[in-house]
N, C-alpha and C positions, 0 to 999 in steps of 0.2 A: 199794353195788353197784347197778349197773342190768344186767337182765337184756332182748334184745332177742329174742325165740321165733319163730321161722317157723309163721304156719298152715298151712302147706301139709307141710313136712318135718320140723317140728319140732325141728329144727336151734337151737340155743342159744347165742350169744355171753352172755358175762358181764363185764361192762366195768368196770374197775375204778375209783374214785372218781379216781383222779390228783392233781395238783395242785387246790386247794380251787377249787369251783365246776366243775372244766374237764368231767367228764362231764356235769353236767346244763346246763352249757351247750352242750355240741354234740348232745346225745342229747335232752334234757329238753323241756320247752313252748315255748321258742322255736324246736325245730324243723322245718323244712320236713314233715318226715317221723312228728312225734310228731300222733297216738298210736297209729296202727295202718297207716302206708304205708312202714315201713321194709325195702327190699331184703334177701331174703337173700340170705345168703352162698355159699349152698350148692344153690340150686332157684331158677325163676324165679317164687318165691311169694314174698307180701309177712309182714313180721314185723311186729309189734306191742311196743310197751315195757310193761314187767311188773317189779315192786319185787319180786317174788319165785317161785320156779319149781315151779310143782304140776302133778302129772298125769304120763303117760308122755313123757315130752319125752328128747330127747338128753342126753349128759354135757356140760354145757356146756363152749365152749374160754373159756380166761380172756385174755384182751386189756385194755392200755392203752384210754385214748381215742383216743388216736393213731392206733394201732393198726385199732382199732374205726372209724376213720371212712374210714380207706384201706380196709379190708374192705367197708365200705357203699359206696364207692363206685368198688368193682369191681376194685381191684387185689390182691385174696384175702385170705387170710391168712398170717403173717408164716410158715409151713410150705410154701406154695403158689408163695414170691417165690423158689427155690431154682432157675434155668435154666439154668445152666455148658451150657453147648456140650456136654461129652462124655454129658450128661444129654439135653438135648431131641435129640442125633444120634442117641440109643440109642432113643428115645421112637418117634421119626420115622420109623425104617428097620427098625423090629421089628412095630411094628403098623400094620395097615392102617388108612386112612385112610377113615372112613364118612361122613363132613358137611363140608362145607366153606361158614361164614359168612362173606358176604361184603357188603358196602354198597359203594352206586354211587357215584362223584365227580361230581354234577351238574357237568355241560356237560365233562365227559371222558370219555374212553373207555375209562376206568380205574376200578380198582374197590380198595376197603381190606378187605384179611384181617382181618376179627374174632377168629375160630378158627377151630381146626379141629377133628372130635371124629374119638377112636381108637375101636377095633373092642371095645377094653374097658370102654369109659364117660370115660377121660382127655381131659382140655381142656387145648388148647394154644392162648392166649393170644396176640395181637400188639399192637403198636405202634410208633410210628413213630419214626425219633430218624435224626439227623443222619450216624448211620452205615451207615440202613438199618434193616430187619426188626427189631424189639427182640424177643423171646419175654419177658414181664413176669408169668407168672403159667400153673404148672401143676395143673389141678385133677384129684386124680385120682377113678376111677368111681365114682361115689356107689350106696351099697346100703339099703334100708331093711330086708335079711335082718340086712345086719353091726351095722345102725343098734340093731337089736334085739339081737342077739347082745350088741354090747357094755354092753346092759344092766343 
């Protein structure tokens, strides 16, 4: 097992060996991100690789590699990829809308939806795709009361 810890939220994936080698080769010394600039999943703080998990830290979630690497590199977790349409309409039209991230299209006058954040802490996700608008990833409001609670 490799364990991946946020310093900042303490957030815990726990990645499981996979097929022989496949974790420590996407997580392990070769790379980009070993040993302490790995994204979390869950805060815009960075996590660190750790053979084993001591101290107050989260219940870690258990993930593939696979899994684990689509998570680092921002399209959530396999709970988070869940958008159906009658989901993100309920999302959209119930809570108000507090943030709205957005990035410029150098030399347009247009600009790309990042997210957007609800009045509850929820993250609403975009991207692009050939039919339009994709929603690919809802986070919902992060607590470090519940963080502790489910202690």
């Amino acid at each position: 097992m490799i364990f991946i810890i946020c310093k900042t939220c303490g957030f815990v994936l726990r990645i499981s060996p996979g097929q022989e080698g496949e974790a420590e080769s996407l997580f392990g010394r070769t790379s980009e991100w070993y040993p302490d600039r790995y994204p979390c999943a869950r805060c815009d703080g960075t996590a660190e690789l750790q053979a084993t998990v001591e101290g107050p830290f989260a219940t870690p979630v258990d993930v593939s590699p696979g899994e684990a690497l689509a998570c680092l590199n921002g399209l959530g977790l396999p709970s988070e990829r869940d958008c159906h349409g009658a989901y993100v309409s309920e999302l959209l039209t119930s809570k108000r809308v507090t943030k709205v991230v957005t990035r410029s299209i150098p030399g347009a006058r247009r600009c790309v939806i990042d997210h957007i954040d609800l009045e509850d802490g929820t993250k609403v996700y975009f991207g692009a795709s050939t039919f339009g608008a994709t929603v690919y990833r809802v986070t919902p409001p992060f607590s470090y009361v519940e963080l502790l609670r489910n202690e």
